[in-house]
N, C-alpha and C positions, 0 to 999 in steps of 0.2 A: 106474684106480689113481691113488693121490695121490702125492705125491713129497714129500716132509720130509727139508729139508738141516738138518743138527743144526750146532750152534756151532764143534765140532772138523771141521767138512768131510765126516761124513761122510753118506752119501746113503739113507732109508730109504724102503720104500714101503708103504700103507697101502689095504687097501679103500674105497675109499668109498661101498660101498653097506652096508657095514657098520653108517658112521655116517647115509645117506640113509634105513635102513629104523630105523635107533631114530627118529630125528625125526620119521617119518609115522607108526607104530606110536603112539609116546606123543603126539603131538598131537592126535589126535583121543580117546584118554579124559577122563573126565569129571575137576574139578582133583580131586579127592583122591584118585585114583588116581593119575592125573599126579605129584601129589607125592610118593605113595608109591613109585611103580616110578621117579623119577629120583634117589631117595633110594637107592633100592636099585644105582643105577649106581652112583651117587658112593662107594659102602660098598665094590662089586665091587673098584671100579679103586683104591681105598684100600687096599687088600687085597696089591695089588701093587707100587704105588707104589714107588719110592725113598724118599722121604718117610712111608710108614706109622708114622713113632714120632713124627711132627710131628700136633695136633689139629687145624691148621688146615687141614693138607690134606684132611681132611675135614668139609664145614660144612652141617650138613642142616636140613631144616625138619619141626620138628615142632609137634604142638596146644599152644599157648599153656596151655591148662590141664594139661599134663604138667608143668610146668616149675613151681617153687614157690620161694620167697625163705630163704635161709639165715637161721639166727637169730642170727648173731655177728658181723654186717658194721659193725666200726666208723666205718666212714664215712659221709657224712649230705651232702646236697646241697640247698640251699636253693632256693625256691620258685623263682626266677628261672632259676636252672642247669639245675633240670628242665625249662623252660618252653622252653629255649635248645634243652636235649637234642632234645625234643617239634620243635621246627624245624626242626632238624638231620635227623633223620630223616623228617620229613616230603618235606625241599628234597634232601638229597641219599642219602635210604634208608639201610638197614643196611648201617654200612662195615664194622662189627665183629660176630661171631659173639657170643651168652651161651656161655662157659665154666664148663658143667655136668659135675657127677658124677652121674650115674647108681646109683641106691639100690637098695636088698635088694627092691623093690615096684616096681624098674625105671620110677621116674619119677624126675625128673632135678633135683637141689638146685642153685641157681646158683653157682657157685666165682667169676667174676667177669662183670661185666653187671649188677650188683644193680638199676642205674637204666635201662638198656636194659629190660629187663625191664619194669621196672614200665610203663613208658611204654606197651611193644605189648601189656599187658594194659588198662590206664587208659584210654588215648588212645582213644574210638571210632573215630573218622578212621585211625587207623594201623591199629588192631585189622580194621576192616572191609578194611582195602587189602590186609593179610596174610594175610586169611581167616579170621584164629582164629591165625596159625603163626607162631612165629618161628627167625629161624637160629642153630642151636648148636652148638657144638663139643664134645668129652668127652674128659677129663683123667681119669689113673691107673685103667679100668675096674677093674684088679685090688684095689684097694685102698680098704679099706672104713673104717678106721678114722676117727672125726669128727676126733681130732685132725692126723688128713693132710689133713683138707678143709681143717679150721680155716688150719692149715699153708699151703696151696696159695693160699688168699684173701689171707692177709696178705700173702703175696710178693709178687701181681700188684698190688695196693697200694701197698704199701712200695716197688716198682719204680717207681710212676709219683710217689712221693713223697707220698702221700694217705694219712694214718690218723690219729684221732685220741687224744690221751693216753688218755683216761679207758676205753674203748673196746680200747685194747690191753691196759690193765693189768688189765682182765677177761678177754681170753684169755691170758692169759699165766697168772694165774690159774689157772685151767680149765686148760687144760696141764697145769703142775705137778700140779692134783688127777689128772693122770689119770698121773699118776708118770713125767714126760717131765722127763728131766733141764735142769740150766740150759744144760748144753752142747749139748742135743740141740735146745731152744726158739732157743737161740742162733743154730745153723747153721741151722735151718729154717724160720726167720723175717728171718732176716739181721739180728741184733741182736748190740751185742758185752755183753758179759758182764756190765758195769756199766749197760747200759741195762735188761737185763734186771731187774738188783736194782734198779734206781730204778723200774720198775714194779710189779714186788712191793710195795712201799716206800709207793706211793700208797696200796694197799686198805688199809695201817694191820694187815692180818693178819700176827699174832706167828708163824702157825702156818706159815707161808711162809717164814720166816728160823730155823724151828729149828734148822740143819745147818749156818748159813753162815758162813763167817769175815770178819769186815769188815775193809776198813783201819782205819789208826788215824785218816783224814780222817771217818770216819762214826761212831768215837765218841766219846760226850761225858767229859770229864775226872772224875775223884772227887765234884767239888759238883756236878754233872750239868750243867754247862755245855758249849754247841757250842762246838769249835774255832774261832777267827778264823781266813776265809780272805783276809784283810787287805782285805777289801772292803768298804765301806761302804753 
């Protein structure tokens, strides 16, 4: 028996041949069985976990070619960044899971990782050291709609401070067509209301601001002149 003292003092005990016969059992399968049946552990004990509403408590490895690039990632990483990435991983592996959703065809669209990704598919050298697999995590299974995906990308972005104008004022866009209010884009993107209309505002589409009440800072006076905001 093992002995595990916990934080608060108190004292539990554990078989340890519990954990002696998974270790000998799955060591000697062939690796993608291996992968599969410790894939399947990590799901069991996720199942139970304290943490099962967290994705990171469970991070598994699947085929590189399950895994496919979202088409609305406004962010962009220039040749050097990736090349840093690519080093990065190479010197000190995967720190971070791909934050995928999981589709109707149960293969996995990236939610955030869009350049992790590329790398362990691109990179021969990585691709051969992970077999083909990289580690993922999975976000909202229940929830299918693209504008929650959309939704869910932008955050983990907008959190790390990375998006670019042009880029969001196309999903924001997109949004609206799919009849998501500005209060609802608002809260789920973490934009406040007037960033919102100054993205609309970029695409130049009238059909975007049919509904909207402007201030009197956004329009222009009788001879169609802009207001002085006393700036030069």
């Amino acid at each position: 028996m093992a002995t595990i003292i916990h934080n608060n003092g108190e004292i539990h005990t554990i078989t340890t041949s519990i954990i002696t016969i998974l270790k000998n059992e799955v060591a000697v399968l062939p690796d993608e069985e291996r992968i599969d049946v410790i894939n399947a552990i990590k799901i069991a004990l996720h199942e139970i976990s304290p943490f099962k509403s967290e994705p990171v408590d469970c991070v598994i490895w699947v085929p590189g070619d399950s895994i496919y690039a979202n088409d609305y990632n406004p962010n962009k990483v220039a040749p050097p960044e990736m090349r840093l990435l690519e080093i990065s991983i190479l010197e000190d592996g995967y720190t971070q899971p791909i934050v995928t959703w999981i589709d109707d065809e149960n293969k996995r669209e990236v939610i955030d990782g869009f350049h992790r990704n590329r790398i362990g598919q691109e990179s021969a050298i990585i691709r051969e050291r992970m077999y083909g697999y990289l580690p993922v995590t999975t976000v909202n299974e229940s929830r299918h709609d693209r504008g929650d995906r959309i939704a869910s990308t932008i955050r983990h972005n907008r959190a790390r401070g990375k998006h670019q104008i042009s880029g969001m004022s196309d999903i924001v866009i997109e949004l609206s067509r799919r009849n998501w209010s500005d209060t609802k884009i608002s809260k789920e993107l973490g934009m406040d209301p007037d960033e919102v209309l100054r993205l609309k505002q970029i695409t130049g589409l009238a059909e975007m601001f049919a509904n909207e009440e402007f201030s009197e800072a956004w329009e222009s006076d009788p001879y169609g002149n802009i207001p002085d905001d006393g700036e030069t």
